[in-house]
C-alpha positions in Angstrom: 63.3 264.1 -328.7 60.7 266.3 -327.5 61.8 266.5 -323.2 57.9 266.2 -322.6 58.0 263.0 -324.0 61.4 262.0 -322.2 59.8 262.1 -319.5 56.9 260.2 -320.0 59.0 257.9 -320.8 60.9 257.6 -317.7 57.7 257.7 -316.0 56.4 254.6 -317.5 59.9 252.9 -317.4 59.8 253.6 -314.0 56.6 251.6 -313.3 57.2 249.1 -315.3 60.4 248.2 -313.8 58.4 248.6 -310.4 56.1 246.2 -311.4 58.6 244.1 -313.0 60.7 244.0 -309.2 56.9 243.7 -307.5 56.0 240.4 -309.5 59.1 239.0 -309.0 58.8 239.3 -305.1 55.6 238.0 -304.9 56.0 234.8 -307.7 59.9 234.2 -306.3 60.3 235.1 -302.7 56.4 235.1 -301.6 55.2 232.4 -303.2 55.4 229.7 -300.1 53.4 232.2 -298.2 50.9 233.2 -300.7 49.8 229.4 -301.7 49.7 228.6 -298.4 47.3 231.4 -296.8 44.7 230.5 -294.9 42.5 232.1 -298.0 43.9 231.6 -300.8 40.5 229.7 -301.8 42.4 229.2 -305.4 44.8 226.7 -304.0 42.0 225.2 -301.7 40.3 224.3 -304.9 43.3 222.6 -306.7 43.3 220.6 -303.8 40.2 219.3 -303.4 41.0 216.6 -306.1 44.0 215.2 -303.7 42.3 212.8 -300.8 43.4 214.7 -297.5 45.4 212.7 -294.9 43.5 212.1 -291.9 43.9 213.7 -288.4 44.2 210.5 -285.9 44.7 211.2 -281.9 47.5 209.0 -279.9 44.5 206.7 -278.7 43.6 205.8 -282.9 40.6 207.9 -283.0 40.1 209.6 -286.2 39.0 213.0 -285.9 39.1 214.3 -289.4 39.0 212.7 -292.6 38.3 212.7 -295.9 35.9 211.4 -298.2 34.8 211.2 -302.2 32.5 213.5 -302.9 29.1 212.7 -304.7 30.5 213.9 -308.1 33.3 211.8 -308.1 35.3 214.8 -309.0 36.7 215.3 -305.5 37.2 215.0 -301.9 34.9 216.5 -299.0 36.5 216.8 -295.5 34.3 215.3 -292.3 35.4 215.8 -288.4 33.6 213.0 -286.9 34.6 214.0 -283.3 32.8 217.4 -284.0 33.0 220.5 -281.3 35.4 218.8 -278.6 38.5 218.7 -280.9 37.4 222.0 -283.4 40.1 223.8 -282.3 42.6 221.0 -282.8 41.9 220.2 -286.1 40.6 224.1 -287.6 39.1 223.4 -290.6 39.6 222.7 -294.2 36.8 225.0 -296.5 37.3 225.9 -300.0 35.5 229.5 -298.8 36.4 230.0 -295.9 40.3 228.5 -295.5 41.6 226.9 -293.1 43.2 227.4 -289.3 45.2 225.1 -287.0 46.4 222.0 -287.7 44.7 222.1 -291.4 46.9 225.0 -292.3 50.5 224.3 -290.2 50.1 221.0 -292.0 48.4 221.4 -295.1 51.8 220.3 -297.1 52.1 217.3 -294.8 47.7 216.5 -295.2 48.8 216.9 -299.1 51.4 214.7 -299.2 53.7 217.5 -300.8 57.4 217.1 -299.6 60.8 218.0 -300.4 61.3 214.5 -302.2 58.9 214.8 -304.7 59.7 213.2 -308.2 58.9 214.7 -311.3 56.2 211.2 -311.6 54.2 212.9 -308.7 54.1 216.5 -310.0 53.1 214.8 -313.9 50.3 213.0 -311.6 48.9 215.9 -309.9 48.7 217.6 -313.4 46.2 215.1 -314.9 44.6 213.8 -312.0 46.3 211.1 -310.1 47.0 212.4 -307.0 48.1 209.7 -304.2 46.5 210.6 -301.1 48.0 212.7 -298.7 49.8 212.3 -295.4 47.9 211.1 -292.0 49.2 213.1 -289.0 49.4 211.0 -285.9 48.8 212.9 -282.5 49.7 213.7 -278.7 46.3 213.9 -277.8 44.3 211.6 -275.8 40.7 211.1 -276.9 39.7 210.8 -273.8 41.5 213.3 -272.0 40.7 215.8 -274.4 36.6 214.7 -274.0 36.7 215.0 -270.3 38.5 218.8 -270.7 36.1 219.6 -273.1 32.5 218.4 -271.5 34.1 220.1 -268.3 33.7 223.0 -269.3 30.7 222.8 -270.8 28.3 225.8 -270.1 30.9 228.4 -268.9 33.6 229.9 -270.9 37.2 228.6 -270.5 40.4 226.5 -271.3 42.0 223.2 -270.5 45.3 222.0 -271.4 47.2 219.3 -270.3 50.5 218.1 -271.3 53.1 215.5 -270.6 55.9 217.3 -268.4 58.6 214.4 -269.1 58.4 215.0 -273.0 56.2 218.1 -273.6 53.1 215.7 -275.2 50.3 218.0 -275.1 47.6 215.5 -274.4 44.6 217.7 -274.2 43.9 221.7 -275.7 40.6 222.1 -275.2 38.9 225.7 -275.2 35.0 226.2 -274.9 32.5 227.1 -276.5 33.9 225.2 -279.5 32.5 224.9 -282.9 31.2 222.1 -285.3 33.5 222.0 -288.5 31.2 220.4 -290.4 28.7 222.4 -290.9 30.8 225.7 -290.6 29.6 227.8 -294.3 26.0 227.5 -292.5 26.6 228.6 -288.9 29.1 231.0 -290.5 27.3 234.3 -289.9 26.1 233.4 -286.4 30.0 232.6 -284.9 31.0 235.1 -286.5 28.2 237.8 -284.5 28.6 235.2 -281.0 30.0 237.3 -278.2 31.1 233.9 -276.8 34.1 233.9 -279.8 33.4 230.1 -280.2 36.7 230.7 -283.3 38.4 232.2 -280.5 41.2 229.0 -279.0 41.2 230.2 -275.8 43.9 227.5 -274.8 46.7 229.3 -276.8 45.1 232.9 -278.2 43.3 234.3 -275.1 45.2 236.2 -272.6 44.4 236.5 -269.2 45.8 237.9 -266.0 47.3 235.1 -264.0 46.3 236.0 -261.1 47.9 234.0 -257.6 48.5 230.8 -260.2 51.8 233.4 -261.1 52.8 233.0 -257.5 54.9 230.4 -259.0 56.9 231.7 -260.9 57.9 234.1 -258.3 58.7 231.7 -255.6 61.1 229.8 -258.6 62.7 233.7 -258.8 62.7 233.9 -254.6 64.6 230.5 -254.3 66.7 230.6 -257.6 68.3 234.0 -256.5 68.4 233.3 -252.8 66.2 235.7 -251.8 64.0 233.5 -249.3 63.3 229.9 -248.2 60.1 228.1 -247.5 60.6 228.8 -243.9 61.4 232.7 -244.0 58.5 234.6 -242.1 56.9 237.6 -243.1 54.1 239.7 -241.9 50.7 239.1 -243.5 48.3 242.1 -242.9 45.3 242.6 -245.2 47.2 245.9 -247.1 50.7 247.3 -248.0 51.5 250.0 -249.1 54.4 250.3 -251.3 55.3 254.0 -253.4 52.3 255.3 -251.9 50.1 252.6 -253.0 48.0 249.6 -251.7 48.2 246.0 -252.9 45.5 243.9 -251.2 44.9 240.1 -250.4 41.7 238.8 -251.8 38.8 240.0 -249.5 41.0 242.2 -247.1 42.0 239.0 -244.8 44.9 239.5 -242.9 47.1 236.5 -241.1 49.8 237.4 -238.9 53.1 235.9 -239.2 53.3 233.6 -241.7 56.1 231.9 -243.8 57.2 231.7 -247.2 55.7 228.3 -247.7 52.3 228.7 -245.9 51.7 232.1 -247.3 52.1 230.1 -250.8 49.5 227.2 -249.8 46.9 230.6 -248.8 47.9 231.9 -251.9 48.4 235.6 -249.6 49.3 238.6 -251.8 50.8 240.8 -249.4 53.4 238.2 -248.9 54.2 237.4 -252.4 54.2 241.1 -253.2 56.4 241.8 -250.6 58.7 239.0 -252.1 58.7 240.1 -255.4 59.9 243.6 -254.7 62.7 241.6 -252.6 63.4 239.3 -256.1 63.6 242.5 -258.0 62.0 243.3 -260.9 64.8 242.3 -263.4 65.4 238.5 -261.7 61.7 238.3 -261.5 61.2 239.2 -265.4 64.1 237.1 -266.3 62.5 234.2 -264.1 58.8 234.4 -266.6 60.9 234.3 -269.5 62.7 231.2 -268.8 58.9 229.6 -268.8 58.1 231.8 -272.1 56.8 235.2 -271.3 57.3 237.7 -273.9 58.7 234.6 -276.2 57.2 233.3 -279.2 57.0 229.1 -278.3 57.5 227.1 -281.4 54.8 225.2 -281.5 52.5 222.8 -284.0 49.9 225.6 -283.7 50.5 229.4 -283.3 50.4 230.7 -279.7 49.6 234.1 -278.6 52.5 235.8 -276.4 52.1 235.6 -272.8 53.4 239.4 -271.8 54.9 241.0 -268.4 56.4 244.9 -268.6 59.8 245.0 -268.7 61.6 245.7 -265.4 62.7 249.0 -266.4 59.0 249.6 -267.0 58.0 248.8 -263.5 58.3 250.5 -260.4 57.9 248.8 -256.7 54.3 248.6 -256.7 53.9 247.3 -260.1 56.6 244.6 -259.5 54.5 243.5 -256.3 51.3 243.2 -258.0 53.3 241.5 -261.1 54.5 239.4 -258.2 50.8 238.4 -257.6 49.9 237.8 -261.6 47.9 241.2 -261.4 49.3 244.8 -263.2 49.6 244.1 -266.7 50.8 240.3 -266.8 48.7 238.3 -269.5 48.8 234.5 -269.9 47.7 231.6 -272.1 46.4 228.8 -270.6 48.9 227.1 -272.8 51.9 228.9 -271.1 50.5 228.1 -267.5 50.5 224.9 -267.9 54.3 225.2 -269.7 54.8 226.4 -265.8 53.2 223.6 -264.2 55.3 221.0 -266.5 58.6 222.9 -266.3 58.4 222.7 -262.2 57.0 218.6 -261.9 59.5 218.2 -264.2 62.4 218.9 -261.8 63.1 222.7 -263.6 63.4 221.1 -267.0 60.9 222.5 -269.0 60.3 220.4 -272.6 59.4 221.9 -276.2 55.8 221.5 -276.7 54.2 219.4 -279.3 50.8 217.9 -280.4 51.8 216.2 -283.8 53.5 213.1 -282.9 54.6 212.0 -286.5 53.5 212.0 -290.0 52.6 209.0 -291.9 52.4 208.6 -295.3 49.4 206.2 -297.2 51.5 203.1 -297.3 52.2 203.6 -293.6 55.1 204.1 -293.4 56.4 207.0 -290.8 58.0 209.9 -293.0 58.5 212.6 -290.1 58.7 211.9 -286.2 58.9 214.1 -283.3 61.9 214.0 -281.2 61.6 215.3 -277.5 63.8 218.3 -276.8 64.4 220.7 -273.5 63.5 224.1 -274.2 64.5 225.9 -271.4 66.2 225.0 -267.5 64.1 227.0 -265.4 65.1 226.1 -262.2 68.0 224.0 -260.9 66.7 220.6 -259.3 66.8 220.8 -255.8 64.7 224.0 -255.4 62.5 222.3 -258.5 61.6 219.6 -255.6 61.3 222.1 -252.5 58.6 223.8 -255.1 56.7 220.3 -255.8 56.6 219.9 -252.6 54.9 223.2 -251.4 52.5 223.0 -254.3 51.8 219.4 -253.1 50.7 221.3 -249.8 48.4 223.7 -251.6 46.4 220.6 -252.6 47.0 218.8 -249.1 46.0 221.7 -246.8 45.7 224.9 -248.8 43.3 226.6 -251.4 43.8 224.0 -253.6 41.6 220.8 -251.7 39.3 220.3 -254.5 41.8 218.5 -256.7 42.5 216.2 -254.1 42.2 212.4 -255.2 42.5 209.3 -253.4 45.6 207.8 -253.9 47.0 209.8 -256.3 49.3 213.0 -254.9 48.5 215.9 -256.4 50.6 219.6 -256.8 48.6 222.5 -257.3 48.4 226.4 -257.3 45.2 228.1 -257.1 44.8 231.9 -259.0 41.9 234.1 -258.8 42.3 236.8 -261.3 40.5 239.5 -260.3 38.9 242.0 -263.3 37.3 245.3 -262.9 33.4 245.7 -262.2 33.4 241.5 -263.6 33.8 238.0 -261.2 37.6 236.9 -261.0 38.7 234.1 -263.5 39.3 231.3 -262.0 42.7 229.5 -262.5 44.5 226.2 -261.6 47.3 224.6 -262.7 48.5 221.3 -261.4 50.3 217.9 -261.8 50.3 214.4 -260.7 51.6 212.0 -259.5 54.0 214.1 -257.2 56.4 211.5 -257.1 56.3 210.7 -260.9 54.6 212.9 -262.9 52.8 212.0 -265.9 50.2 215.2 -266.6 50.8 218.9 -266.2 47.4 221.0 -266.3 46.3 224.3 -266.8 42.8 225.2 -266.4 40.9 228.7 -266.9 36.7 229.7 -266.3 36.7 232.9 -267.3 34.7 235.2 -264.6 34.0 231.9 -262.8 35.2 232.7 -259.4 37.8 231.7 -257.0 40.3 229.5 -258.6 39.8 226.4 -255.6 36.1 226.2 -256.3 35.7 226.5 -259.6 38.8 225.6 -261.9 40.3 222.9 -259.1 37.5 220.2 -259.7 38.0 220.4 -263.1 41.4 219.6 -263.0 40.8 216.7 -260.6 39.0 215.0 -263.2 41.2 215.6 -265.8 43.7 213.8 -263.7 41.9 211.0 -262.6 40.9 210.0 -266.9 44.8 210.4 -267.2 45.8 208.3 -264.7 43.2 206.0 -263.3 
């Protein structure tokens, strides 16, 4: 045989064996991910003819459904709780996809599980589908409206979640968007600089600012470092390697303790302390509350990032120390921090999908609380509650103050380059017992007492008067 044509031959036996392997990836050990993609639109339409299961909050309120079309032919999906719970529910669109809980649970919505008989697969083929899975949630309806409607006209994040069992009752994240009429608003969210797709709660990232203090006070006690009552000097700079870390508007206070210097939320304190913790127990201290971990959640949350200690030298482990440098948070994984301290250093798995139900009714998957990490042991856990009860009593953290109800607080002003601080503030309550761990971000809004405080007050008095 001619050798030319040897070796065309080997070329094209060469490809086709290539595509041969290719196919068989993508068909064998890609197929899950490929029918499930957020756009494969071709899937979407097959599954139009199946009647979604609804979306129903903890409370009963249905907040997305499904309905028969005009034509008969199939089923349309409405979100009758509209902008307040978008970035719960995502959305279902045979163009566009779908995001959050409409893709983590679109099997589950479908009523596709691992028991299927070859009855319901012979349905599907000519028509008969039985309707799909309801999922039954965390989420209070009317926790989640007051987060939302707080935050109405400034850009920001509320979450809230049950420390005892790690219920998220509310995710909010403004400005939201209406699902229902998403193909015609498409163009303009798309072009809005206010990222209304954007869930803030669990995809934006911000620098903690003095909320962070938290964690490094758990690191100061857990290694022995300090104790409430330590004193320290408080001037308005320090200078550490040659360079200056600040308090917020140059104040200085004297002598001060460990405790106080928490409820004034004073950075030349904490970043003294935090060089004291060291930058390894201090890093090792975030990760126990999720930095630079991937949380297994119902919905997929952004990484909440710190350098490594290695990474760091002095000065950059004081103004980690102070939620400045490079730290970046979720809202979602500052309120994991409030819930892991009220909940005496045992921080709980977060959820938001409750169980799954099928069309008869009957409950096919349920959520079982689980602890995800010990954080702190239980003694300092209650020295901390304590001090972050004073924050609210006497410190920067007044505004969520309510009658009768004790409140636990830490106050963080986030200060950005050449742009007004974010304002932070997570909480819980009651003190004694608690019931609702909150985080709460207005981005560029200020000081964290003024601005983020208030709204976290009347988060807490929905859940709990």
């Amino acid at each position: 045989m001619d050798k030319r044509i040897r070796y065309l031959l080997l070329f094209f036996g060469t490809i086709f064996v290539l595509l041969v392997v290719n196919l068989t990836y993508l068909q064998v050990f890609s197929a899950d991910k490929l029918i499930n993609h957020q756009y494969n639109t071709r899937a979407l339409t097959e599954e139009l003819t199946t009647k979604r299961g609804s979306i129903i909050t903890a409370d009963g309120i249905e907040i997305a459904q499904s309905e028969r079309s005009s034509s008969g032919k199939k089923y349309d999906r409405f979100y009758s709780a509209g902008e307040g719970f978008s970035h719960i529910t995502g959305y279902y669109d045979s163009r566009l996809g779908r995001t959050a809980l409409e893709r983590t649970y679109n099997d589950e919505l479908l009523g596709k599980d691992s028991a299927d008989t070859v009855s319901d697969y012979i349905d599907r083929i000519v028509g008969r589908n039985q309707p799909g899975n309801d999922l039954i949630l965390t989420i209070d309806s009317k926790i989640q409206r007051t987060a939302y409607q707080s935050l109405i006209g400034r850009r920001g994040s509320v979450v809230a979640i049950n420390p005892k069992t790690g219920a998220v009752l509310a995710l909010a994240s403004y400005p939201g968007f209406n699902p229902n009429t998403l193909r015609k608003d498409w163009k303009k969210l798309i072009k809005d600089e206010a990222s209304p797709l954007l869930n803030r709660a669990i995809n934006g990232t911000y620098p903690p600012g003095s909320a962070f203090k938290t964690v490094t006070l758990v690191a100061a006690l857990a290694n022995g470092k300090s104790k409430p009552e330590k004193m320290y000097p408080a001037p308005a700079t320090i200078t550490i390697h040659g360079g200056k870390l600040t308090n917020y508007k140059e104040k200085s206070f004297g002598q001060i303790s460990l405790k106080e210097a928490f409820e004034k939320s004073i950075n030349t304190v904490y970043g003294k302390v935090g060089v004291e913790v060291g930058g390894n127990d201090l890093v090792d201290q975030a990760k126990k509350f999720g930095f630079n971990k991937d949380i297994g959640f119902d919905l997929d949350v952004k990484k909440s990032t710190l350098k490594q200690a290695s990474e760091m030298d002095d000065l950059e482990v004081a103004w980690t120390a102070v939620g400045q440098a490079s730290t970046l948070a979720t809202p979602f994984q500052m309120a994991m921090i409030a819930a892991g301290v009220a909940n005496d250093g045992e921080l709980m798995k977060p959820f938001m999908v409750e169980k799954v139900r099928d069309y008869q009714g009957k409950t096919v998957q349920k959520h079982r609380p689980q602890v995800m990490a010990s954080v702190i042991d239980t003694l300092n856990a209650k020295t901390i509650k304590n001090i972050m009860k004073d924050v609210v009593e006497n410190g920067t953290g007044q505004a969520a103050k309510i009658e009768n109800i004790s409140v636990a607080g830490k106050t963080g002003t986030a200060e950005i380059k050449g742009k007004s601080p974010h304002a932070w503030f997570i909480a819980f309550a009651p003190v004694e017992d608690p019931q609702i761990a909150v985080s709460v971000i207005v981005e560029n809004g200020g000081t964290g007492g003024a601005k983020a405080a208030p709204i976290a007050r009347k988060l807490i008095e929905t859940a709990l008067k």
